[in-house]
BADREN-551389 format. One record per atom (N, C-alpha, C, O): x negated, y, z. Coordinates in steps of 0.05 Angstrom, whole numbers, padded with zeros to 5 digits, always signed. Atoms other than C-alpha are relative to their C-alpha. Layout:
# BADREN-551389
XYZ...
This chain:
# BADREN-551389
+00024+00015-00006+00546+00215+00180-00024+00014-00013-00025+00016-00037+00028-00006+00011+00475+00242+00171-00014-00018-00016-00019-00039-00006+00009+00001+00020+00443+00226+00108-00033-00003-00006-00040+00012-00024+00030-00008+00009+00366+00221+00099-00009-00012-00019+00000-00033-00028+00012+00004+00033+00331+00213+00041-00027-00007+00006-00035-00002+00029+00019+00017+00013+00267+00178+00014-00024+00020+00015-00042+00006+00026+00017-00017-00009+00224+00238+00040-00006-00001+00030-00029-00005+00039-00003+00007-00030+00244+00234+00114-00012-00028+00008-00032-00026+00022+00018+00033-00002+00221+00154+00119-00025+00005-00002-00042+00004+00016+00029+00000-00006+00161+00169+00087-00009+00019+00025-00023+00007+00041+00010-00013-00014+00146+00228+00132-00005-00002+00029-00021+00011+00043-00005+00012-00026+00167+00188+00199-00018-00026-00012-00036-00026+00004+00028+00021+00006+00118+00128+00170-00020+00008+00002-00038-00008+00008+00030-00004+00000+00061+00168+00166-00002+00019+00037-00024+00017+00049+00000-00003-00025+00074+00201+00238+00004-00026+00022-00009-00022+00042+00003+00019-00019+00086+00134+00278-00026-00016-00006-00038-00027+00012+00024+00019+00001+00030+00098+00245-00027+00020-00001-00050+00012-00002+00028-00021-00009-00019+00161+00254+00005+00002+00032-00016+00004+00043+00005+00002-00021+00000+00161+00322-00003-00029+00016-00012-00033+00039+00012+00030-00016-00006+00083+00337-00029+00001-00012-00042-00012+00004+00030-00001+00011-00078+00091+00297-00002+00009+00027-00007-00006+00045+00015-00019-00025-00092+00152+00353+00007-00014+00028-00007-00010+00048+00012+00013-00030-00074+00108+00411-00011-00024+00008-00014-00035+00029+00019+00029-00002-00113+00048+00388-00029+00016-00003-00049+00005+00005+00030-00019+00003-00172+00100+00375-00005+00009+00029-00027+00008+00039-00003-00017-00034-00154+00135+00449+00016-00015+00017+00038-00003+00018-00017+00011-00009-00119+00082+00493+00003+00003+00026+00021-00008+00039+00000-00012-00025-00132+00113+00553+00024+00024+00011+00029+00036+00032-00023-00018-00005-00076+00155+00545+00028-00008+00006+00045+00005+00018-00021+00014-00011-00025+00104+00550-00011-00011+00025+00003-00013+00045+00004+00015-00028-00065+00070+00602+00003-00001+00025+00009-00017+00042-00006-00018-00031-00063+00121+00655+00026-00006+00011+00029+00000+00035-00020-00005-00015+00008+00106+00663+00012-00029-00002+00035-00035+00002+00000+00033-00005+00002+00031+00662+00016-00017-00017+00030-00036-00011-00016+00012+00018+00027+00012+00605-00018-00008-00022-00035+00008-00030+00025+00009+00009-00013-00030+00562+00003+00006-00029+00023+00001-00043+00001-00018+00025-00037+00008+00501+00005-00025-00031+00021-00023-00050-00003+00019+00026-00045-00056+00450+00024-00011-00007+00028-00024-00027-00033+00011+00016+00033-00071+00449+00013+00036-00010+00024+00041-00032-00007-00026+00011+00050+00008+00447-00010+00002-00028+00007-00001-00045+00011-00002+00023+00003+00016+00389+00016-00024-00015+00033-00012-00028-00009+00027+00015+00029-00060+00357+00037+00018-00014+00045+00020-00037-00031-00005+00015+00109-00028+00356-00013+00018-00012-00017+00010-00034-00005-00017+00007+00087+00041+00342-00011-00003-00046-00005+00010-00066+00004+00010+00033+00054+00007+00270+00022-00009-00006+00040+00008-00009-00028+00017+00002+00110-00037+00260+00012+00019-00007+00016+00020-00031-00032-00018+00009+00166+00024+00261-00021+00018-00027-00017+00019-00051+00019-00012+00031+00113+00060+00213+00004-00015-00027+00016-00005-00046-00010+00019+00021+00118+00005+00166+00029-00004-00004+00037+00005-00025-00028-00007+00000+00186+00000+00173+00010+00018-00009+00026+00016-00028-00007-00030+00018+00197+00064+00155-00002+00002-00030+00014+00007-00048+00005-00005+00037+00159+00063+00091+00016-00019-00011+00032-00012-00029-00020+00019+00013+00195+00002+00073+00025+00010+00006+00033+00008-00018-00027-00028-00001+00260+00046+00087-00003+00007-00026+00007-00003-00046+00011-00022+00023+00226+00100+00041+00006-00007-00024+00020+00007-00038+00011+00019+00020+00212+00053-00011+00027-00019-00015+00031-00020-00039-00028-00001+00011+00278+00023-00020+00014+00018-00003+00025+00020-00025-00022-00023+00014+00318+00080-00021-00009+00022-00021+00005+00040-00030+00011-00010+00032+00267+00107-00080+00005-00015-00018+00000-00008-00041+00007+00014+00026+00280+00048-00117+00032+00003+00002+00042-00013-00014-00029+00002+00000+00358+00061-00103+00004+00020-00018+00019+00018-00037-00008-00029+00010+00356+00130-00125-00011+00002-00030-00002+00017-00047+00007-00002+00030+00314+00112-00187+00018-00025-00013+00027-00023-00036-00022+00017+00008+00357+00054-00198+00033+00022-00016+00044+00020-00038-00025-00013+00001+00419+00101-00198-00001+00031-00022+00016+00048-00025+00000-00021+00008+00392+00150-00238-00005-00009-00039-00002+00006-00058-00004+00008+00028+00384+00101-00305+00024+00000-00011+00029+00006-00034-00033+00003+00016+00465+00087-00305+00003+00029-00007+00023+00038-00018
């Protein structure tokens, strides 16, 4: 099973929530294809957050595991 670490989360948090920022800044890019930009943008924050909260526990795992 693939493995990712604390780095990967963050780095997929700050790519979904820079790209739901850029299509609440530019929404015409979802629009064109009729799909309504203010729920696209809504998940694509959401998994961003998500992520970091990922991130964020498995830093406090790894620093947890690293006192025993």
């Amino acid at each position: 099973m693939l493995k990712t670490g604390h780095i990967y989360h963050f780095f997929t948090a700050i790519v979904f929530t820079g790209l739901g920022i850029y299509l609440w800044i530019y929404p015409e890019i979802v629009e064109r294809k009729g799909i309504p930009a203010k729920w696209v943008t809504l998940i694509l924050i959401l998994w961003g957050v998500f992520r970091l909260i990922n991130g964020l526990l498995l830093l406090k795992k790894i620093k947890g595991n690293e006192k025993d």
